[in-house]
TORKOL-4160 file (C-alpha; in steps of 0.2 Angstrom, whole numbers, padded with zeros to 4 digits, m for minus):
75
<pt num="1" X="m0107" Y="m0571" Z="m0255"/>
<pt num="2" X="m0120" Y="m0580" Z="m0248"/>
<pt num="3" X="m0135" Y="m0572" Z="m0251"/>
<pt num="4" X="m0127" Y="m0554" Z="m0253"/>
<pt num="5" X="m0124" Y="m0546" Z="m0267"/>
<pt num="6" X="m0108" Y="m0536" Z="m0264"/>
<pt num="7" X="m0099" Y="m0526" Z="m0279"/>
<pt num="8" X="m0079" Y="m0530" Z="m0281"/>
<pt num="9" X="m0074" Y="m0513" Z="m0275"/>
<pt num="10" X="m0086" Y="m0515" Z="m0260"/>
<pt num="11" X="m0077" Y="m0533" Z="m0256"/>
<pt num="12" X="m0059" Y="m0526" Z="m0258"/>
<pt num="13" X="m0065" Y="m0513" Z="m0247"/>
<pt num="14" X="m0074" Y="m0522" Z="m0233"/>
<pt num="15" X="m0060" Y="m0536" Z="m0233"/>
<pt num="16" X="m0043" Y="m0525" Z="m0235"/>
<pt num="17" X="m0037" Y="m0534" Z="m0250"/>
<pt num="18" X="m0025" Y="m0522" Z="m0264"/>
<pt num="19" X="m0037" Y="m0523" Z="m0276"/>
<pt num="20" X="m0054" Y="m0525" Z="m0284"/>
<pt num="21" X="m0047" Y="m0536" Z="m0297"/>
<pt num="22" X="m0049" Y="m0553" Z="m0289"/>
<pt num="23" X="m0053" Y="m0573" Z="m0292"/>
<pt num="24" X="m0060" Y="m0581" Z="m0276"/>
<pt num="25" X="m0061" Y="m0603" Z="m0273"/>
<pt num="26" X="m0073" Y="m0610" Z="m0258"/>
<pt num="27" X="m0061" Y="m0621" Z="m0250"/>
<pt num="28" X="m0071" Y="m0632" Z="m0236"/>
<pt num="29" X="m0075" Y="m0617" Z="m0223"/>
<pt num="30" X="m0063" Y="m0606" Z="m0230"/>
<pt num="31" X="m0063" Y="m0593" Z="m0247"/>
<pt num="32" X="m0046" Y="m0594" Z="m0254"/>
<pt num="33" X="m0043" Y="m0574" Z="m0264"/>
<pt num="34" X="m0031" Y="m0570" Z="m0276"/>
<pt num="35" X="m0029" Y="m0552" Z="m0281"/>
<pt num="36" X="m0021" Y="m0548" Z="m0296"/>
<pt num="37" X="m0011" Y="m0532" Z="m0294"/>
<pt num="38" X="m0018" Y="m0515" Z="m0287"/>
<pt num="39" X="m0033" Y="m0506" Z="m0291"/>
<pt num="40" X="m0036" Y="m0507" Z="m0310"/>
<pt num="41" X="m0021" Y="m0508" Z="m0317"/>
<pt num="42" X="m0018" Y="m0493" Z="m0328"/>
<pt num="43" X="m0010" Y="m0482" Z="m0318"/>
<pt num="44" X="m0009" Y="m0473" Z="m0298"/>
<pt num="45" X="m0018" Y="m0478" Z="m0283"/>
<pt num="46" X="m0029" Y="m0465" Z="m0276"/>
<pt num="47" X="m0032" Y="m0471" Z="m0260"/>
<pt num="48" X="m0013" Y="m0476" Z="m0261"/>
<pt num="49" X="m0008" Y="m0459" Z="m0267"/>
<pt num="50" X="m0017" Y="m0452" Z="m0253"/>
<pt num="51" X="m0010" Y="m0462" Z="m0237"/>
<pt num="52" X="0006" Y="m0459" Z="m0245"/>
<pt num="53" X="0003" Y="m0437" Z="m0244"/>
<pt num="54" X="m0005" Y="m0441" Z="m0226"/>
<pt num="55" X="0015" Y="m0449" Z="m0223"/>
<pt num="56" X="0019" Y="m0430" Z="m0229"/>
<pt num="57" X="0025" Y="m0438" Z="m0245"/>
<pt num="58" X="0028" Y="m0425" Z="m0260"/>
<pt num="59" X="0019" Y="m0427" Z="m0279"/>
<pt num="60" X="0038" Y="m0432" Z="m0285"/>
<pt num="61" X="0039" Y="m0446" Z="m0271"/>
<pt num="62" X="0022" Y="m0453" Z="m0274"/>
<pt num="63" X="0022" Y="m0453" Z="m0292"/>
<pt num="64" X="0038" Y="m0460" Z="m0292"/>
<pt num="65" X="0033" Y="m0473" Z="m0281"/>
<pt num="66" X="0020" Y="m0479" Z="m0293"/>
<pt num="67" X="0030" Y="m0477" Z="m0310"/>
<pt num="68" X="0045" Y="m0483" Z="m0308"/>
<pt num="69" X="0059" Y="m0476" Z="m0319"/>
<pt num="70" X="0052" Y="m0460" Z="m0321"/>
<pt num="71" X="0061" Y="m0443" Z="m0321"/>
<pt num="72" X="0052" Y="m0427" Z="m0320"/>
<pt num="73" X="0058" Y="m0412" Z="m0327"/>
<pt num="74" X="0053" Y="m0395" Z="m0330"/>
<pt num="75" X="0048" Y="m0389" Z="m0347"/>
């Protein structure tokens, strides 16, 4: 950007968006984003996970809230 050289994870970061996964168009004075899911797409959030266990959210809720359909069982 300019004459930076910012990493993706460091422009997610630095502007808030879901993900590092992301296309970007100049548009006039403006950059346009598109992000493309959250974080890297195979699996949970950790920064997601966490903010949900800091609402006092359980390991069943938060996993389930990433994979949907899911049941957990003992074994």
């Amino acid at each position: 950007m300019g004459n930076l050289e910012l990493a993706g994870v460091e422009v997610r970061s630095l502007l808030g968006l879901r993900s590092a996964d992301f296309t970007y168009q100049v548009e006039g004075n403006n950059i346009k984003f598109s992000v493309i899911g959250y974080g890297h797409g195979v699996g949970m959030s950790q920064t997601g996970a966490d903010a949900l266990a800091k609402q006092e959210k359980n390991y069943e809720e938060i996993i389930k809230h990433f994979y949907t359909g899911v049941e957990i069982i003992n074994m």
